[in-house]
C-alpha positions in Angstrom: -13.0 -51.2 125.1 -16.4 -50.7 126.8 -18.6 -53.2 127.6 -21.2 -52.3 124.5 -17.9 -53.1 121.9 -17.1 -55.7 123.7 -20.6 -57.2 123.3 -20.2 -56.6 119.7 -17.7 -59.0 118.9 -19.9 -61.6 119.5 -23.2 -62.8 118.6 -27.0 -62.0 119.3 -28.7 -64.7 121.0 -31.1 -66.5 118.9 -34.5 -66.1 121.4 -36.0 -63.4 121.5 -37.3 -63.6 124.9 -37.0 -60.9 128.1 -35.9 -64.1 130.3 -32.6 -63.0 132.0 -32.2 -60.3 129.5 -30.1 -56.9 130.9 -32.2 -54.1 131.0 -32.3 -51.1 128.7 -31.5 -48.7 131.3 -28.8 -50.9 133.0 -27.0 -52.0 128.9 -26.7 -47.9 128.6 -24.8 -47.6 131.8 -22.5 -49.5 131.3 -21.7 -48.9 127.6 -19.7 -45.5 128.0 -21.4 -43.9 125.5 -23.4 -41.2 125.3 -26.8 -42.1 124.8 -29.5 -39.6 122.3 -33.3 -40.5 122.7 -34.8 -39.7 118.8 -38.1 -40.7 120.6 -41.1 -43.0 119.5 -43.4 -42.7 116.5 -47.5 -42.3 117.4 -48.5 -45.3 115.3 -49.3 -49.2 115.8 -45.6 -49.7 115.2 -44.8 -47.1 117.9 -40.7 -47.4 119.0 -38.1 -45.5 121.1 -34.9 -45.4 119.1 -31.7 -44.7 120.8 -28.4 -43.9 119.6 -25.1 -44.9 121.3 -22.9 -42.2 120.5 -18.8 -42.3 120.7 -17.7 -39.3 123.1 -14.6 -39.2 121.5 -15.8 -38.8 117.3 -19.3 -37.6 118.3 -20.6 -40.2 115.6 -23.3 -42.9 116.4 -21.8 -46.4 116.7 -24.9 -48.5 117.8 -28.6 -47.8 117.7 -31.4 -49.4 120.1 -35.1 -50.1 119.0 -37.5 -50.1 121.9 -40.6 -51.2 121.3 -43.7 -49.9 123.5 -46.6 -51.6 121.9 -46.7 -55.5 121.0 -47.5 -54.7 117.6 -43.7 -52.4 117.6 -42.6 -55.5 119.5 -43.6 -57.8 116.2 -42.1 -55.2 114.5 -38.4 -55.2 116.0 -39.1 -59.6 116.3 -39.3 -59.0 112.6 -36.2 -57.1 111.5 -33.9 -58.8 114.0 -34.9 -61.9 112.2 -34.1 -60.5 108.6 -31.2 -58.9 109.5 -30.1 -61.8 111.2 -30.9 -64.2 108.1 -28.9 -61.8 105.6 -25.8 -62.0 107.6 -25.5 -65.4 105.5 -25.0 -63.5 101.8 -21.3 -62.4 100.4 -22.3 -58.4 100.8 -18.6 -57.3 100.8 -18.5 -53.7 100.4 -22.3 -53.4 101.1 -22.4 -55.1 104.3 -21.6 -51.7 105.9 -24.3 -50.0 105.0 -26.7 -53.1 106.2 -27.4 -52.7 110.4 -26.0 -56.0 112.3 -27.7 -57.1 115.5 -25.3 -56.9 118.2 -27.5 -57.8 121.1 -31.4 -58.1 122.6 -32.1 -56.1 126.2 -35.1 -55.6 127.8 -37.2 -52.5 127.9 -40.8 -52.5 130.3 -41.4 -56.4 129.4 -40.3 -56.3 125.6 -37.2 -57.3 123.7 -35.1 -54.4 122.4 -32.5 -54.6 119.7 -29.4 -53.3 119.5 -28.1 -53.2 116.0 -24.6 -51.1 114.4 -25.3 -47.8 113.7 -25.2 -47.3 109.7 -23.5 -44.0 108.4 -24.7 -41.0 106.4 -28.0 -38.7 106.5 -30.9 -39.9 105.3 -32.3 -38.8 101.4 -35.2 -37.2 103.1 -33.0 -34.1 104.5 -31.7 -33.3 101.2 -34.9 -34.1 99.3 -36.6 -31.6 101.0 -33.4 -28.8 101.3 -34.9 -25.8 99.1 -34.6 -26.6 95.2 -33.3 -30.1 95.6 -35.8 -31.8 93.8 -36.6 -29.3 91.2 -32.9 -29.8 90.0 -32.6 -32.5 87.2 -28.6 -33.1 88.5 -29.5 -33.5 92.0 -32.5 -36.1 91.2 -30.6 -37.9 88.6 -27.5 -37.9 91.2 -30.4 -39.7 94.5 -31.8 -42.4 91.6 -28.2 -43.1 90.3 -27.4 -43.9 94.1 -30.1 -46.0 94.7 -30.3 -47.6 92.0 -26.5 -49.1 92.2 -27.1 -50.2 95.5 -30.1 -52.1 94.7 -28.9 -53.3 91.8 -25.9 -55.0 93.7 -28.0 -55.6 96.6 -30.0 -58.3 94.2 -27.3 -59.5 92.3 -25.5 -60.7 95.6 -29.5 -62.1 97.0 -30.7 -63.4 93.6 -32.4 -66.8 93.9 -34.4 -68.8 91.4 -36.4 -67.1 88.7 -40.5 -67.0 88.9 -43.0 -65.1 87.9 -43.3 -61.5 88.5 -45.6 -61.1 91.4 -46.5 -57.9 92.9 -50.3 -59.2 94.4 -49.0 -61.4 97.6 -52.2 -60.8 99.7 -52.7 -57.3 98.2 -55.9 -57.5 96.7 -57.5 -59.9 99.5 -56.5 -56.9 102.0 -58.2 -54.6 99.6 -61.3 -56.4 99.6 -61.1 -56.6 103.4 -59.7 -52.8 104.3 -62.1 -51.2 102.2 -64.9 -53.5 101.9 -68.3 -50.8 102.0 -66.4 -49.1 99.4 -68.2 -48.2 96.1 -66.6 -48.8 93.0 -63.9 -51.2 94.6 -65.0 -53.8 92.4 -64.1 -52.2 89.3 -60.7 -50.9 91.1 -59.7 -54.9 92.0 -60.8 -55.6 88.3 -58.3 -53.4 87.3 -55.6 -54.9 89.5 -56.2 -58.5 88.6 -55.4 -57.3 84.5 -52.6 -55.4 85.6 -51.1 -58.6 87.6 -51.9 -60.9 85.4 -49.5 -58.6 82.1 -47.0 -58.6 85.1 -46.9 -62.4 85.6 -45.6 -62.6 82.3 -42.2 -61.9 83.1 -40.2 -64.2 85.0 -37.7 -62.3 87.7 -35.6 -63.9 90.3 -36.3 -63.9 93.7 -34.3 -61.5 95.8 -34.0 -60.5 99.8 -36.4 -57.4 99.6 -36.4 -54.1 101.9 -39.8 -53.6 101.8 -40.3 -49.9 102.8 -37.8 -48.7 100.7 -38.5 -45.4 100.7 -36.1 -42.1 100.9 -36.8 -41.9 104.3 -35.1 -45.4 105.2 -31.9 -44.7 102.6 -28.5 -42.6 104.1 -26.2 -41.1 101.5 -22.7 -39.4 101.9 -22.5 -37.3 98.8 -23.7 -39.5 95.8 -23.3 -42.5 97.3 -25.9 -44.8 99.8 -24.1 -45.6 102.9 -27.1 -47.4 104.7 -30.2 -48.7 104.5 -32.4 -49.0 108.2 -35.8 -50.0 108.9 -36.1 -54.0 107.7 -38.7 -54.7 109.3 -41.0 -55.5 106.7 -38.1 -57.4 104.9 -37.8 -60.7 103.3 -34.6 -63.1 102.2 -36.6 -63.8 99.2 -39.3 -61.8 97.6 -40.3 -59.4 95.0 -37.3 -57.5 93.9 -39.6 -55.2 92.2 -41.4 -53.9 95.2 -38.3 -52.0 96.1 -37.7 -50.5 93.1 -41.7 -49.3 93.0 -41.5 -47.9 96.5 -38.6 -45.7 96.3 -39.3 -44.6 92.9 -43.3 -44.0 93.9 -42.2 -42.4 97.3 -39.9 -39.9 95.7 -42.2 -38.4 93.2 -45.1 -38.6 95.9 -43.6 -35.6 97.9 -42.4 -33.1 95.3 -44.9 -30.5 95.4 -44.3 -30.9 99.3 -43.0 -27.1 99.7 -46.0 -25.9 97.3 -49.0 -24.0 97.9 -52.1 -25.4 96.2 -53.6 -24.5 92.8 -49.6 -23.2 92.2 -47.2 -24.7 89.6 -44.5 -26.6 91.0 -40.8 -25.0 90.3 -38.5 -27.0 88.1 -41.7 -29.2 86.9 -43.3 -27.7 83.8 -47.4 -29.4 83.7 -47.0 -30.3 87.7 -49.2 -28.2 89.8 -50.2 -28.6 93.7 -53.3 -29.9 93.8 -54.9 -33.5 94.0 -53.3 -35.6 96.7 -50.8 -37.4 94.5 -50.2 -35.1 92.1 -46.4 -36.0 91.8 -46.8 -39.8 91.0 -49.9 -39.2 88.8 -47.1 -36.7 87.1 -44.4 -39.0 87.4 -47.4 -41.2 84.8 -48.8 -39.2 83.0 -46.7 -36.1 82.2 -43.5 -35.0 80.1 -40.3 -33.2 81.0 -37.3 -34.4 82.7 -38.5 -35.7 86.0 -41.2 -37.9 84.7 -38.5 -39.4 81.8 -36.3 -40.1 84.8 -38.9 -42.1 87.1 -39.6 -44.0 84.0 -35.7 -45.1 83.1 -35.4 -46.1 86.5 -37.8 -48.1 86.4 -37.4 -49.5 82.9 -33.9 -49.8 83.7 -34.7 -51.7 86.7 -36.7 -53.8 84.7 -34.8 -55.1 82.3 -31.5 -55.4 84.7 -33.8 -58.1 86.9 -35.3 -59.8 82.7 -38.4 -58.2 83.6 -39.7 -56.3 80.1 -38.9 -52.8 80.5 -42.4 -51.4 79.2 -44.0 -53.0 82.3 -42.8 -50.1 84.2 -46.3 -48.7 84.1 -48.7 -51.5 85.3 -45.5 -52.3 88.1 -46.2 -48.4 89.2 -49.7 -49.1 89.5 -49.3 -52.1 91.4 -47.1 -50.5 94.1 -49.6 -47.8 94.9 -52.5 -50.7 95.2 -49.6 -52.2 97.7 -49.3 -49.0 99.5 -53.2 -48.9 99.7 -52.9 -52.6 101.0 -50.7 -52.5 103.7 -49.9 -49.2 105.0 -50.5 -48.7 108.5 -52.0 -45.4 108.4 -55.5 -45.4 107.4 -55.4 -42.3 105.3 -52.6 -42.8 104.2 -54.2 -46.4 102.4 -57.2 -44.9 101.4 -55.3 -42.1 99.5 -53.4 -44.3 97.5 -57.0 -46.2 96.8 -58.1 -42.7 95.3 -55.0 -42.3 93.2 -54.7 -46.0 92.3 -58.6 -45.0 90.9 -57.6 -41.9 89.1 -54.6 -43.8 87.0 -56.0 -47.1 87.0 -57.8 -46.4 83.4 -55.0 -44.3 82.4 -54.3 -45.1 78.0 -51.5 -47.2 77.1 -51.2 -49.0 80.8 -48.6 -51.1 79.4 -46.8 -49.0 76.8 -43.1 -48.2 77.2 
């Protein structure tokens, strides 16, 4: 057994402090595996991710986050300390496809984790495989995935009910990110109304993902095999927030392979165009795709006791989140645009 599985019978210290930690460098010598370097994003949040790789199956078994700024080093804090707290829930079956902290080594000063590798490719390589998501099968097949993970995912977490709450500091970040803004008065009026029809229904309180988006999800054919990045997690949250993201993330990128002013294949009314042109589809247009954003949403809904025709104003509220507390600027203000564009859209609240 090498010295890496060895380590992983055991359990992560507690501290996440460099003091007599083993170094990166020295913990990859002597695992016996094969290390692969998927190198470091070029954001606040910047880390080094390494996988451990078996030389015998050629599959992953561990993966190390590095972090090279102290704002990536909050970051990996953060997830070690959620993945660490959901150890304590009855996952069964779904505990595989939830990464385990193993161990904490020490990279330039800064506390690396080393977590299980998760199986399975992540939804963003199909997504964007030619004609994948112009193909009602293939979409309905992703949100069918998802959505029975998450689903079991909250069952297994689900605390006490409260109300449904999808603000938790978003507007007050609004007001402070985009402060000289014109018109962002009128935009946080808009929020408030849309909160306030949401705190009507009463949800319980679930671990939540919090960036769970296709990019973070792996599938093996239809079915989700793990879910990485928890770093902006919680043992109890806003179980809609998850729902929102993925469902908001998906439609956000599917005129992705088209050029502008053309009609997107597979999506009668979408056309390239305005930045957000999916999700302001996914709202305000007919056909298949936008019917099946919706029923995962409404189903979604009404699993957690939430009222199904909230699915709308719960929509709305995710972009304003992703306008919140995204890290990239243009990213935020983007969503502020598009949050502006549907936030007056008829019926708001309308199944």
């Amino acid at each position: 057994m090498t010295a890496v599985l060895a380590m992983a019978q055991g359990t992560a210290d507690t501290a996440l402090s460099t003091a007599a930690r083993e170094s990166l460098g020295s913990y990859l010598r002597a695992s016996g595996l094969h290390s692969l370097v998927l190198g470091a994003s070029k954001d606040a949040n910047a880390k080094i991710t390494v996988l451990l790789v078996s030389p015998q199956s050629g599959r992953p078994l561990f993966a190390i986050k590095a972090p090279t700024t102290d704002a990536s080093a909050r970051a990996v804090d953060a997830e070690v300390r959620v993945l660490r707290d959901l150890e304590r829930f009855p996952f069964h079956q779904l505990r595989a496809t939830i990464p385990r902290v193993v161990d904490l080594v020490e990279f330039e000063g800064r506390v690396a984790a080393v977590m299980t590798a998760v199986p399975g490719t992540p939804l963003t390589t199909s997504y964007l495989q030619w004609r994948h998501a112009r193909n009602p099968r293939r979409v309905a097949a992703d949100f069918a995935a998802i959505g029975a993970w998450i689903a079991e995912f909250q069952r297994v977490t689900a605390g006490e009910s409260a109300n449904l709450d999808m603000d938790g500091g978003v507007s007050k970040r609004l007001r402070s990110r985009f402060s000289e803004e014109k018109g962002l008065d009128a935009d946080l009026d808009r929020l408030t109304e849309i909160q306030q029809r949401l705190r009507g229904n009463a949800v319980p309180r679930t671990a939540v993902h919090g960036d769970f988006w296709s990019g973070n999800v792996l599938l093996e054919g239809s079915h989700l095999t793990g879910a990485v990045d928890w770093e902006a997690g919680s043992i109890s949250g806003e179980p809609v927030r998850d729902l929102v993201r993925f469902a908001l993330m998906y439609a956000l990128y599917l005129d992705r392979r088209t050029k502008h002013g053309r009609r997107v294949a597979g999506h009668p009314g979408l056309f390239a165009g305005n930045w957000g042109a999916g999700i302001e589809y996914a709202l305000r247009g007919t056909g298949w795709f936008p019917e099946r954003f919706r029923v995962f949403l409404r189903d979604g809904l009404e699993r957690l006791g939430a009222s199904p025709g909230s699915w709308r104003d719960a929509a709305l509220a995710g972009i304003a989140e992703v306008a919140a507390f995204t890290d990239d600027d243009a990213f935020a203000r983007s969503h502020l645009e598009l949050f502006r564009r549907l936030r007056g859209v008829e019926g708001a609240g309308a199944v």
